[in-house]
N, C-alpha and C positions, 0 to 999 in steps of 0.2 A: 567574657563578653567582648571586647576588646582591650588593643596590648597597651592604652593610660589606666583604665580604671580595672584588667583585672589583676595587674601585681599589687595594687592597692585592696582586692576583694580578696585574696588571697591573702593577705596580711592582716585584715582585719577578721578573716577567720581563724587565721592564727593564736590571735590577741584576744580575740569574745572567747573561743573554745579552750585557749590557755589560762585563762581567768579562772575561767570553769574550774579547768581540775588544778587549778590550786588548791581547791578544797579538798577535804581528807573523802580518801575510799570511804564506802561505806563501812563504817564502823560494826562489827561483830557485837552486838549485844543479846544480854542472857533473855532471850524471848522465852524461855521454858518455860514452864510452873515447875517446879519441883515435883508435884505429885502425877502430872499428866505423863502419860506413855510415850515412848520415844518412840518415833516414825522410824522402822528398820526397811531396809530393802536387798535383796542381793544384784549386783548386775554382774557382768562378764567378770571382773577381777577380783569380787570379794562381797560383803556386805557393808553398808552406811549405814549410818545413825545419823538424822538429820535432827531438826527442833520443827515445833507448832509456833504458829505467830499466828494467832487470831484464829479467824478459820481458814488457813491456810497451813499446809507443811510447805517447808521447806529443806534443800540438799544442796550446801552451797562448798564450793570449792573442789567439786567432783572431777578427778583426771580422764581427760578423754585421748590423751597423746600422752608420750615419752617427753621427759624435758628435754627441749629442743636447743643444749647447751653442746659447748667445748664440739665434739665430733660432729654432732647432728644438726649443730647450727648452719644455716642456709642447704638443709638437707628435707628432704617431705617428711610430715610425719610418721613416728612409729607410733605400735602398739602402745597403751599404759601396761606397766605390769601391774599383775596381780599384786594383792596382798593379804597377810593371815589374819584374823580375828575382825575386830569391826573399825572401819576406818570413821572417825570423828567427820562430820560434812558438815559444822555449824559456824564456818567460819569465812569469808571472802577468801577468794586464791588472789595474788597479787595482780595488779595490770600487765599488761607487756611494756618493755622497755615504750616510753614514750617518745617520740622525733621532734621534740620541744625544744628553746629555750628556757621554758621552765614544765616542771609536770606535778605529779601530784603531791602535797607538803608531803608526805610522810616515805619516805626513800623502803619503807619497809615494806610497801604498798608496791612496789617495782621490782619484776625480775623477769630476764629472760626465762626460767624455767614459771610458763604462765598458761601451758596449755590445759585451762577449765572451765567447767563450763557450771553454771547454776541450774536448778530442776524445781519448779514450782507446782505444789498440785492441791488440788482441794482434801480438805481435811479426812472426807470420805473416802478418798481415792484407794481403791485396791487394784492389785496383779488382774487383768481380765477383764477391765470396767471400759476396756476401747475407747477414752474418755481424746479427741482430738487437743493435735500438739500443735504449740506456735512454738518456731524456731526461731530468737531473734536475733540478729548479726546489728552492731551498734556503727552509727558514723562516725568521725573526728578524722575526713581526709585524707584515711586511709595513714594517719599519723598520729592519733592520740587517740585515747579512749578507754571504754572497759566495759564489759557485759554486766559488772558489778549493781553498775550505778542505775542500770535500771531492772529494778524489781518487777517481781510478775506475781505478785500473792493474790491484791486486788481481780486483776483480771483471772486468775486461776480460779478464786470463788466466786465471780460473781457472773462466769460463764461455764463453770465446769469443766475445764480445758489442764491440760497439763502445760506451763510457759516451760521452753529452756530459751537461757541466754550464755553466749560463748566470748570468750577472747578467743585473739586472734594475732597474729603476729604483724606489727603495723612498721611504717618507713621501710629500711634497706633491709631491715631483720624479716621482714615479709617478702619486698618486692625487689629482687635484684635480679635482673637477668644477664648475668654475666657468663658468656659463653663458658671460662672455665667451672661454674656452678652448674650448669644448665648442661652439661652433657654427662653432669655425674648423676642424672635422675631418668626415667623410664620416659618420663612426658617433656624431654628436652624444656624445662620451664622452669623460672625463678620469681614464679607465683605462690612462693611459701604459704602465704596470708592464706589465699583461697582454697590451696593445698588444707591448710587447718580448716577452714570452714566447712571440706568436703570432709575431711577426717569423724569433724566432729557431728556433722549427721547424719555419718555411717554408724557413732556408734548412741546415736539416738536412736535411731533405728534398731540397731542389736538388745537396745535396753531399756528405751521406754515403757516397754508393755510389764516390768517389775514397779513403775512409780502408777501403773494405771491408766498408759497414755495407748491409744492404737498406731502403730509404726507403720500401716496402713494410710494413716490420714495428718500427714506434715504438714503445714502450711509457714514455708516459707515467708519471712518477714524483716525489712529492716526499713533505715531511715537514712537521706544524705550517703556516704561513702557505703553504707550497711543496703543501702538500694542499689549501689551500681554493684553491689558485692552480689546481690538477687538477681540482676542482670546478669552477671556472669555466670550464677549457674544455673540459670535457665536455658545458655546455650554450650552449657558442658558437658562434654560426654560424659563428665567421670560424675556428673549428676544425676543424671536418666535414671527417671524409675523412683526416685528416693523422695519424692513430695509432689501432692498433690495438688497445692496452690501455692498464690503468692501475694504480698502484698508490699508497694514497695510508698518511701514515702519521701518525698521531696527530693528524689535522685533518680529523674526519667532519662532511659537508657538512652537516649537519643542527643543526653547532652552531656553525661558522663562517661565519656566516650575511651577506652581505653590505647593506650598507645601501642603501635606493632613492633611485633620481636625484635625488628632491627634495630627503629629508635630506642625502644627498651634496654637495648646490648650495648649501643652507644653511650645512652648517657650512664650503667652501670660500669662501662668503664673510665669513664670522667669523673663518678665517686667514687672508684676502687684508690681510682692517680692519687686523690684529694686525701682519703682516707690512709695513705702512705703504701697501699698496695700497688705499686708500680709495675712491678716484672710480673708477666701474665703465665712465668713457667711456674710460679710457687704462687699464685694469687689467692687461689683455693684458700692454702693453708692461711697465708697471711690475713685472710678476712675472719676464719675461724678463730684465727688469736689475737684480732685486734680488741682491745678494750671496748665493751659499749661505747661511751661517753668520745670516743674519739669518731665511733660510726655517727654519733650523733652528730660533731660540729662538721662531720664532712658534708653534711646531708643538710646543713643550715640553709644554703642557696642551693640546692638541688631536692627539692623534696622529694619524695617517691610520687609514682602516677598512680599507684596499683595494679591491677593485674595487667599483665601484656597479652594478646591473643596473636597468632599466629603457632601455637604450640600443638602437642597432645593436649595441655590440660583447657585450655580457651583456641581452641580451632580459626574463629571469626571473629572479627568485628560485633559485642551483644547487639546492635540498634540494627545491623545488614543482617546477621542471621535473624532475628527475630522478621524483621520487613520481609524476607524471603522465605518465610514460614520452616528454617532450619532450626527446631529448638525443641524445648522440652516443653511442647504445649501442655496447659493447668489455665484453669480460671484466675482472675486476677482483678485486683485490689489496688489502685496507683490513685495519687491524690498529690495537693501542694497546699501551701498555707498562702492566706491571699496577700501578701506584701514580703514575700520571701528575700526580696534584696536590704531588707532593712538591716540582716543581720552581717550581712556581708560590708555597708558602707560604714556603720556605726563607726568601727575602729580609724576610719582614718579621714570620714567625709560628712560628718555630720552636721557643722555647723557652715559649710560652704555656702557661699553668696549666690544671688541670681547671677552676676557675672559670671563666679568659678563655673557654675554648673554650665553659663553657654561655654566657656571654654571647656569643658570637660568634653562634650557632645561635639562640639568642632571638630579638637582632637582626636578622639573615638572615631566619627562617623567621614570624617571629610566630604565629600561633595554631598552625602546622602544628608549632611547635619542638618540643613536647613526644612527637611521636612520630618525627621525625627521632634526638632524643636516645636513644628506645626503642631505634631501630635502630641506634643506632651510640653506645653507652655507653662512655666512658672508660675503664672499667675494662675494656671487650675488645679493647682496645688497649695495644702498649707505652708509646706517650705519649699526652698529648692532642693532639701534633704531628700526629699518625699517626690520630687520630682525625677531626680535621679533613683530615686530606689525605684519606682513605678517601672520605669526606664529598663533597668535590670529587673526586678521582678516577672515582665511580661517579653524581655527577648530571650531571656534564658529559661527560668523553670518555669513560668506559666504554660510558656508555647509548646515547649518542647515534652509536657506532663500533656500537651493536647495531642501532639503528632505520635510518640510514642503509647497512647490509650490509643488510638485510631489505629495502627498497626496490629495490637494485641485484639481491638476490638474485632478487625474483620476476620479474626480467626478462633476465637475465645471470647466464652462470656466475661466482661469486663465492665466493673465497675466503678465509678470517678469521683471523687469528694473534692471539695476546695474547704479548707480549714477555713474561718471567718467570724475570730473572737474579738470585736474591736477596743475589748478591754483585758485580752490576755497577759500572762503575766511574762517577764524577760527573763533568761538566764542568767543566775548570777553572774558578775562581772561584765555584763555583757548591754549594760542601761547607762548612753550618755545623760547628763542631765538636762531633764528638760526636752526629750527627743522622744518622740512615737514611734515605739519598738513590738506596738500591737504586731502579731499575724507576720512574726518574723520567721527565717528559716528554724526552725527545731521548735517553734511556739505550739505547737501539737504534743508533745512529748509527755508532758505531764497529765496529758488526759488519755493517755493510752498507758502510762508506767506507774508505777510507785514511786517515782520520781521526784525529789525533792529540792534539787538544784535550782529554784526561781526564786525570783527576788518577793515574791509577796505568795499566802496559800492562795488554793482557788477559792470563792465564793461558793457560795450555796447555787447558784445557779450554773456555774462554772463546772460544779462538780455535779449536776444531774446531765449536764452535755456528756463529761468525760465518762458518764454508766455509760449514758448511750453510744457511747464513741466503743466501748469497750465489748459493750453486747454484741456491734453491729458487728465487729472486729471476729468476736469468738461465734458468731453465728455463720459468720464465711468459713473461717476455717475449719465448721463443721458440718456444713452441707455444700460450700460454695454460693450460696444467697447471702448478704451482708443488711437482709429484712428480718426485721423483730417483730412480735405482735405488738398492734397500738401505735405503731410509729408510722410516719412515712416513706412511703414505698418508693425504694431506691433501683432503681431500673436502669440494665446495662445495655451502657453505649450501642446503638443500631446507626440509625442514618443520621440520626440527629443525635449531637454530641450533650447528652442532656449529665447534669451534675450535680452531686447531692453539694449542697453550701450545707454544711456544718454549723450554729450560731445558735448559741446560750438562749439567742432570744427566740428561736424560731427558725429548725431545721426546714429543709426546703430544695423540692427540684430545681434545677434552671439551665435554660438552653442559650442562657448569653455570652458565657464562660468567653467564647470564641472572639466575640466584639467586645467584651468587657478588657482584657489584654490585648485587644488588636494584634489578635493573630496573624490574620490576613497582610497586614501592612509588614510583617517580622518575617514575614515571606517572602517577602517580594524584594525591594532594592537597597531597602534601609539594614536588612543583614547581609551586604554584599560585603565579602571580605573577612567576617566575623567567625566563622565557624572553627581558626586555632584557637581563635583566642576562649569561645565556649568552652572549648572541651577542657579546657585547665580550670574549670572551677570544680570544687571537690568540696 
């Protein structure tokens, strides 16, 4: 948003989403029965043996790439090989290296060799049942994370759908454009990360139709860094063809903006210098043999941006090629949670005074401060916490979840949600005391995942929103309509920018979305200047 408060938003996403995975991977527990039948499957390399959890199978730790170690590090992925007899799938595959200060407690839980992906399907599911797939790619700023942590059982049975969820290779191990890197690959690109993402729903596509899913009908899906990751390949050629929708969720391509090849090659080689790789005639090698943990402390003040465009494998700019109708048009799915900056200040701005905050906005906005401050007075707010988050919530993802559905809108049918649980629960690690962390960034998460990272369960009411959320979810990705019977009818964006509010208490159209975030005024003078400092939020 701007260059006072976003190295501070920026570090407080650090610190909320580093809290996070402090906690242990998901833990592998014996969901069997003993006497229930084991879900087998063959795909391209062999046959799995997954387990039942409820009424759900699952196939977890499934290779979709070659481990991308020693040679093949900062290389695109390969093939998985095959293998003989029946491969055990009942166990999480590790995260990828995390770009932390601290990552997840259990070190066992970490490895570059991380390319997997999980497969969820209803307990019914057979070879031939064309049963529609959600693809989910996860956020954590394109620097932490894991496909692990969010399960797909729930939403597998309770829409008939097949979930997968992938890793992916995150920070410098993902995203390094470093010209000696980048001309040892087809697509001149050191978009490793997205590299695996396309990897791996090619070979969803080669294999889902053994779990019961139709490879006909993908639906593209993520959240945060896992949205701009859906941005990317909606304008990638090496995506064409491979899904038929999308749904992206609190990361509108409009403001996670990806950097171009040249910035990208600059600053990979200001973390090659950092990393001890200096001489650019052996750089190659020297980054192949540097120790993790040392890629990691180079990358502390240089974090990755993620993908860079200007390549084969990202041609453009996702928010210009999409605006210019250059992309891999599919119907679409995009929404934001209605106080999304709450989770960005918590770490570092919580308790700030009515003073700090007009100094915050001085600082930020200079001349423009004084009507910024009009609109968003201290005193119309419970805190000045809440002031400042409004502040960011409506010039970054509100607006820009408005302008980016308007582009997709006037060329695809498209449809717009605003999250709006005013007693939703917080990520763990991620709740100052005494602070309202309702309808923060990621406060969706639990009512679309199996997800159990929050600080309190949902309510009984909390959890008849999150069916609905998940119906609506698996009704799009299986005709493109995100309408259920009984419910309210959710109608895509035309001339009026109308939006479904999402709320425990009472789902609901509404065309004020625009004046509710004062969009219009985020247009006009008050974001003069503002647009680098946007695009680094992740």
């Amino acid at each position: 948003m701007t260059r006072s408060i976003v190295p501070s938003m920026l570090l407080a996403l650090v610190l909320a989403v580093a809290a996070l995975f402090t906690h242990p991977a998901v833990a592998a527990s014996a969901r069997q029965s003993g006497s229930a039948a084991r879900p087998v499957v063959t795909v391209d390399q062999g046959k799995l043996a997954g387990q039942v959890d409820g009424r759900a199978e699952e196939f977890l730790g499934v290779p979709y790439a070659a481990p991308p170690v020693a040679d093949l590090r900062f290389r695109p992925p390969r093939k998985p090989a095959r293998w003989t007899g029946t491969r055990e799938a009942t166990r999480p595959a590790p995260a990828c290296v995390q770009f932390l200060p601290v990552g997840l407690s259990d070190p066992g839980h970490i490895s570059e060799d991380c390319l997997y992906l999980d497969v969820y399907r209803p307990r019914h599911a057979r070879p031939g049942d064309r049963l529609p797939v959600l693809f989910w790619i996860h956020g954590g700023a394109f620097l932490m994370g894991t496909g692990t942590q969010f399960g797909g059982r729930t939403m597998a049975d309770l829409t008939d759908s097949v979930v997968v969820t992938v890793n992916y290779r995150l920070g410098q191990l993902g995203y390094l454009a470093a010209p000696e890197l980048t001309r040892q690959n087809d697509l001149g690109s050191g978009s490793f990360g997205l590299m695996d993402q396309v990897a791996a729903l090619n070979w969803t596509r080669d294999n889902i139709a053994a779990f019961g899913g139709n490879p006909a009908n993908i639906t593209l899906w993520g959240q945060s860094a896992g949205s701009a990751s859906v941005c990317a390949m909606l304008t990638s050629p090496r995506a064409a063809g491979m899904f038929s929708r999308a749904v992206l969720q609190s990361g509108p391509c409009s403001l996670i903006r990806a950097p171009g090849s040249a910035q990208a090659a600059e600053a990979a080689g200001d973390f090659a210098a950092a990393a001890g790789c200096t001489d650019p005639s052996v750089r190659a090698a020297c980054l192949r043999t540097a120790p993790a943990a040392d890629l990691i402390a180079a990358a502390r003040t240089r974090p990755a941006a993620g993908p860079a465009f200007g390549d084969g494998l990202l041609p453009a700019q996702p928010s210009e090629a999409i605006a210019s109708g250059r992309w891999n048009k599919v119907p679409i799915l995009i929404g934001s949670t209605r106080a999304e900056g709450r989770f960005f200040l918590a770490g570092t701005h919580p308790y700030l005074t009515a003073q700090e905050y007009t100094d915050q906005i001085d600082a930020t906005y200079g001349p423009a401060a004084p009507q910024v401050l009009a609109r968003y007075p201290v005193a119309g707010h419970p805190t000045p916490f809440d002031a400042l988050s409004a502040v960011l919530t409506d010039s970054t993802f509100a607006c820009h979840t408005l302008s980016t559905a308007r582009a997709f809108g006037s060329q695809v049918p498209t449809y717009v949600y605003e999250f709006d649980d005013p007693r939703s629960p917080t990520l763990l690690g991620a709740q100052p005391p005494g602070v309202d962390m309702a309808n923060a960034h990621s406060a969706e998460l639990a009512y679309v995942h199996d997800f159990s990272l929050i600080d309190r369960p949902l309510s009984a009411e909390q959890l008849a929103l999150a069916d609905d959320m998940k119906r609506r979810w698996g009704a799009f990705a299986r005709t493109g309509s995100p309408n259920t019977a009984g419910e309210t009818r959710w109608q895509p964006i035309r001339d009026r920018y109308t939006v479904l509010t999402l709320d425990p208490e009472r789902t609901r159209t509404s065309s004020s979305f625009a004046a509710d975030h004062q969009c219009d005024f985020w247009a006009g003078a008050a974001s003069h200047g503002s647009d680098e400092k946007r695009n680094r939020i992740r």
